[in-house]
N, C-alpha and C positions, 0 to 999 in steps of 0.2 A: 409182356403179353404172351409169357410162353407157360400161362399153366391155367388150370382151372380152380374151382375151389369147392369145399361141401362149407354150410354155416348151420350149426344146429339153430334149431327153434325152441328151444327152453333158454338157450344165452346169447345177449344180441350184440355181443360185444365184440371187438376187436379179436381177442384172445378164443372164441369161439372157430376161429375160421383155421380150417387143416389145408396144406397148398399138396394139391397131388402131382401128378406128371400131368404134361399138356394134354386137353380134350381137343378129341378129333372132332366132335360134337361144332364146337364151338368154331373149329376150321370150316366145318362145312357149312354153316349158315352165314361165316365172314363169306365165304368165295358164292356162295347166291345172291349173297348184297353186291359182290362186286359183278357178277355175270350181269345181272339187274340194271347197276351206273353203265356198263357198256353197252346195254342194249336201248340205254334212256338215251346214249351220244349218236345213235346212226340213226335219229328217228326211225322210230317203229309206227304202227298204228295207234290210234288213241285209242285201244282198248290195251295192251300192253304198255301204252304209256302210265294207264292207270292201274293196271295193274302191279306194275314195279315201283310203285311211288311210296316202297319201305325200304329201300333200298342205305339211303344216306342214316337216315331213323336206326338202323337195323347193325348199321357199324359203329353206330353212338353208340348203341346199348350195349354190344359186346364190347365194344372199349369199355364200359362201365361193369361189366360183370368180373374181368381181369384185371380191375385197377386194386383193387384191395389185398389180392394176394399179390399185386406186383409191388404195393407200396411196404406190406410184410418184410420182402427181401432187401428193402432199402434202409440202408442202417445209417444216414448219413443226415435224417430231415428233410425237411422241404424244400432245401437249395439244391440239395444235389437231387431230388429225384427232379425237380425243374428239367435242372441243368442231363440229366439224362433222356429226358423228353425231348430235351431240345435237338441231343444230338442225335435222336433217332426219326423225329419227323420234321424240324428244320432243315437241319442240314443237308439230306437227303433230297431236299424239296429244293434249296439253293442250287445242289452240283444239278439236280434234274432239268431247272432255269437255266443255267450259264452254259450247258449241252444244246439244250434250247434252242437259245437266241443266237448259239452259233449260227445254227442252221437256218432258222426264220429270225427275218429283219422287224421290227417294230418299232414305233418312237419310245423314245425314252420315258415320254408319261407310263404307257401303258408298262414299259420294266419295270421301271419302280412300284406301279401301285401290284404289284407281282409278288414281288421282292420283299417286300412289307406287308402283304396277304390281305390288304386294303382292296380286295379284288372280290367280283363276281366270276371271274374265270376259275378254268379249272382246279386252281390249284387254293379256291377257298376253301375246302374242307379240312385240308391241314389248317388253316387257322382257326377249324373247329376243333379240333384234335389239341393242338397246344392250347389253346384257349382248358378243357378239359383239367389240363395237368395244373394250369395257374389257377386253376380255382378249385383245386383238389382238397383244399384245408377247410374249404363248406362241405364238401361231400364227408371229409373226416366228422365232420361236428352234426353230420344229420345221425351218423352211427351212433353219438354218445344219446339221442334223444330215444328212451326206453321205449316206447311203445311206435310201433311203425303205421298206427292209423295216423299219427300226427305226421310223421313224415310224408306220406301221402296226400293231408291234406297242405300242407304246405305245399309240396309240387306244382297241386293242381292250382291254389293261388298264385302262384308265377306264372303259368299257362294263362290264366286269365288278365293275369297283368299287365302280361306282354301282347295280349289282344288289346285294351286300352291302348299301349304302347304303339301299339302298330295303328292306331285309328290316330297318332296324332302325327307321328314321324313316315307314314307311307308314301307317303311321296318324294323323298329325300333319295339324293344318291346311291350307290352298291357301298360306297368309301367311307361315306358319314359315319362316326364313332358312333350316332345312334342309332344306325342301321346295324351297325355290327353287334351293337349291346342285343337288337332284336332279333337279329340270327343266331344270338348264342345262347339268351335265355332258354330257348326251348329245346337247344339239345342237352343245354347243363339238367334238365330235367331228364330226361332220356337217361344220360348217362348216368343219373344219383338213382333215377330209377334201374337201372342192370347195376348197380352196385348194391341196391337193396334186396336183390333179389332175392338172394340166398333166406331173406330173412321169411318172405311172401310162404303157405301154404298153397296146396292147388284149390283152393276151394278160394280162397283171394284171388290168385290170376285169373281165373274165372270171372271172378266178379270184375275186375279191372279188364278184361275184356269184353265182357258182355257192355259194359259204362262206355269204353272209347269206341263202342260199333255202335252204340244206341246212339252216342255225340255226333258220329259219322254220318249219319241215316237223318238225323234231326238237317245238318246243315244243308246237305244234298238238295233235301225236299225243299227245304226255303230256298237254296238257290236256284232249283227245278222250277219254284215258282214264280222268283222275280224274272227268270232268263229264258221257260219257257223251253230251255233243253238242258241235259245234264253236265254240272261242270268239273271237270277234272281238276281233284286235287293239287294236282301239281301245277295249277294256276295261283295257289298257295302257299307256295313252296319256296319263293325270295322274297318277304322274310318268311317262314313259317308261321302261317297259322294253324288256328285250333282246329279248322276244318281239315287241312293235311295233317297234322301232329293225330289225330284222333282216329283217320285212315287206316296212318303207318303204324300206332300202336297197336291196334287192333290185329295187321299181320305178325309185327315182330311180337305179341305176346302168344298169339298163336301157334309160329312158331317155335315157340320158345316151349309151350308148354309139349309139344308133340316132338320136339327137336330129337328122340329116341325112335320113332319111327321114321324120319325124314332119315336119318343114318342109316336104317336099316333099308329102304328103298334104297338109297344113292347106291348101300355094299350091293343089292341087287343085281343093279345097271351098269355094276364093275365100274362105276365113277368116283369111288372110295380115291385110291390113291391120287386121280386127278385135280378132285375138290380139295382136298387136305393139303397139296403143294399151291393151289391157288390160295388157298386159307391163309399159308402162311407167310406167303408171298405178294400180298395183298398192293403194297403200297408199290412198289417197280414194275406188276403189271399194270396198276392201274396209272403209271408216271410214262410207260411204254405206249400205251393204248393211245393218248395225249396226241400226240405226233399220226399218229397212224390213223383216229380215224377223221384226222385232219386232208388225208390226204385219199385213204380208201374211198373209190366213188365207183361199186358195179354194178348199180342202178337199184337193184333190190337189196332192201335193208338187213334180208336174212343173210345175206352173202357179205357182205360189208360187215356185221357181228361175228362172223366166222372166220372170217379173214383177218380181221383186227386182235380175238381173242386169241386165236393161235401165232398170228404172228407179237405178241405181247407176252403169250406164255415164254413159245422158243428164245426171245430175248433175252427175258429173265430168268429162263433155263441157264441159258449161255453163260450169263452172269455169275447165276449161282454156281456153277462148274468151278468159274476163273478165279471166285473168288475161293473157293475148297481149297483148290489148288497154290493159291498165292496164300492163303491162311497159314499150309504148312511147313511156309519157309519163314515166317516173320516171329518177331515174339509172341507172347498170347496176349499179353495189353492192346498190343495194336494190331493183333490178327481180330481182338476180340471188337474193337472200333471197326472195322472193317468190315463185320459182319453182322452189326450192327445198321451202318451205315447204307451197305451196300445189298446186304443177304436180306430182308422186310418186306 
């Protein structure tokens, strides 16, 4: 996850894609997603609740936009980039568990379905994340399909599928394997869609935004008029549906397409360097924040957000330091695990 990529539009192949140096670009729109989950854990108002409901959506896709030049570097097959997945969002998420439950007590159900990522807690989005890597070899195979309207429309058949899906398993468990199949189809789209991206014209993202804000606007209204008042997407949102997936695409494609001028506001606001260390630092503030705003209670939510993400930054600060420091007495094998593991 440490680079960006250009993919020309005359060759849609593999070998078309050049790996640059890492996009600050792309740190800055992770660390709004993650500003976004923090501000969705200290309730806010329900108009910021709806308005950050791109948030989870918006880290799919950028995992999906860096997974083809990271799969490039990997010379080893599909075991080992697994098994490097593993050790960068499992295991991290294991020592961040067993730190944990030092501290807070639980039953052992609630550990295990943790531990196993059979969870609706916080810590289910890493098993959307690894979920990602295991099924990386269909995102390989949507590349070899030449023309990318077909790729798109297959997407959107999944999207619809897993609506069916969801109208027969919705009522089932957080844990149920088919709960989990319905929380994954729709980000495995997400993320094939930021792996295709490179291949889209602007005159495409356009259109694929203009389609998931027409889809947004259609369901609104029908739910405006069976409920009689307007329903927040993120009522949606365990398992995803097409009414939230069609919200969140609509910012993250917007995003996406302006993502040159959001850079240039943020260097404005002098919050360049600050975004780009949360960018890259994504998963230990957001494993710090866990604990904190479990615990932060100073009545107004804006203080409680400011409190949590500073004291989540400094943590992970702290970390990052120890780990610089401890890097450069070890080998580089296992300074290079270490910084992996622990610097993300």
């Amino acid at each position: 996850m440490n680079s960006s990529f250009v993919l020309s539009n005359d060759n849609n192949n593999l070998s078309s894609i050049s790996i640059k140096k890492r996009d600050n670009q792309i740190d800055i729109l992770r660390a709004i997603a993650l500003l976004c989950i923090i501000c969705a854990h200290v309730s806010p108002p329900s108009l910021l609740t709806q308005f950050r409901s791109f948030d989870v959506p918006m880290m799919v896709f950028l995992s999906g936009v860096v997974f083809i030049p990271s799969w490039k570097r990997n010379k080893g097959g599909y075991i080992q980039y697994v098994s490097k997945r593993f050790i960068r969002i499992v295991v991290p998420t294991w020592i961040f568990l067993f730190l944990y439950y030092c501290l807070e007590r639980h039953d052992i159900e609630f550990v295990l379905t943790t531990f196993t990522f059979k969870t609706g807690w916080y810590v289910w989005i890493m098993r959307v994340f690894f979920s990602m890597a295991l099924l990386s070899p269909i995102v390989l195979l949507f590349f070899k399909i030449n023309k990318i309207n077909n790729v798109l429309l297959l997407l959107f058949f999944l999207l619809i599928l897993n609506e069916f899906l969801g109208a027969y398993i919705g009522t089932l468990g957080s844990g149920n394997i088919l709960v989990i199949l319905e929380m994954t189809i729709p980000y495995f789209v997400i993320f094939t869609l930021g792996s295709q991206i490179g291949r889209l014209n602007r005159k495409t993202l356009f259109i694929l935004l203009f389609l998931s804000l027409l889809c947004y606007l259609f369901f609104a209204l029908v739910l405006y008029q069976i409920n009689g008042y307007y329903v927040l997407t993120n009522v949606y949102k365990y398992p995803p549906r097409l009414y939230y997936i069609s919200y969140a695409l609509s910012c993250v494609l917007l995003m996406w397409i302006y993502k040159n001028y959001i850079s240039i506001l943020i260097e404005r606001l002098y919050l360049n360097n600050v975004l780009i260390f949360i960018g890259r630092h994504t998963m230990w503030i957001y494993f710090w924040h866990i604990p904190l705003v479990e615990r932060v209670a100073l009545g107004f939510y804006l203080y409680n957000f400011l409190v949590v993400l500073l004291l989540s930054c400094l943590l992970t600060y702290i970390q990052h330091t120890i780990i610089l420091i401890i890097s450069k007495r070890l080998p580089h094998n296992i300074a290079n695990y270490l910084k992996i593991i622990f610097d993300s």
